[in-house]
C-alpha positions as CSV (number, residue, x, y, z in Angstrom):
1,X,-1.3,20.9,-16.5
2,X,-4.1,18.7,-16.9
3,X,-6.6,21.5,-18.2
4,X,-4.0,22.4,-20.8
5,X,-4.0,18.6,-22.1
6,X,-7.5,18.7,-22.1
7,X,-7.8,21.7,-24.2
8,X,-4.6,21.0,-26.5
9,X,-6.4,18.0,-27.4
10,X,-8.7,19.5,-29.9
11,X,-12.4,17.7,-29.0
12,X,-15.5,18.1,-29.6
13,X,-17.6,20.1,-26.9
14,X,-19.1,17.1,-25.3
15,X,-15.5,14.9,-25.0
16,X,-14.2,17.8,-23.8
17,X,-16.6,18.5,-21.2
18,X,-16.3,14.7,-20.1
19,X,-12.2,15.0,-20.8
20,X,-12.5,17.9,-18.0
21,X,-14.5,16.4,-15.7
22,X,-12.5,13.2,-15.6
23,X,-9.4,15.4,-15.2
24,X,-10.9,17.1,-12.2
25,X,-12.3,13.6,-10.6
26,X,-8.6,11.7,-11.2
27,X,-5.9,15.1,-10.9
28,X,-7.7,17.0,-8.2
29,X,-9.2,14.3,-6.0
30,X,-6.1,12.5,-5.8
31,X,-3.6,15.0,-5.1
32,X,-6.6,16.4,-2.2
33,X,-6.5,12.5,-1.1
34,X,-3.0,12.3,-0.7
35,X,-2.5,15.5,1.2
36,X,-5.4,14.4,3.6
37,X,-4.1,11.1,4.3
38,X,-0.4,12.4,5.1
39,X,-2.1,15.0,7.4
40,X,-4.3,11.6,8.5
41,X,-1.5,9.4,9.5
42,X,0.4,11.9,12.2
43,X,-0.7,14.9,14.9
44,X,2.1,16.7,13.7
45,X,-0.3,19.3,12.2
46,X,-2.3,20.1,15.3
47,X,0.5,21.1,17.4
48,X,0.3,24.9,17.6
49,X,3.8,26.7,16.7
50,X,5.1,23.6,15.4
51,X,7.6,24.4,12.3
């Protein structure tokens, strides 16, 4: 979703770029951030055969 805002907004190459890599930083890095700290606050995960 956020790569197609970046390209639906129609800048330049160089905005673009930066528009991408700020969308990467901020979308990807937070959703990765969240899922590691859930996984980081319980040993749920480790147990083998757990549902």
């Amino acid at each position: 979703p956020m790569l197609v805002a970046v390209a639906a907004s129609g800048t330049s190459a160089a905005a673009g770029l930066v528009w991408l890599w700020a969308a990467f930083a901020l979308g990807y890095m937070a959703a990765r951030a969240v899922t590691l700290g859930l996984r980081a606050r319980s040993d749920r995960w480790m147990v083998l055969g757990s549902p």
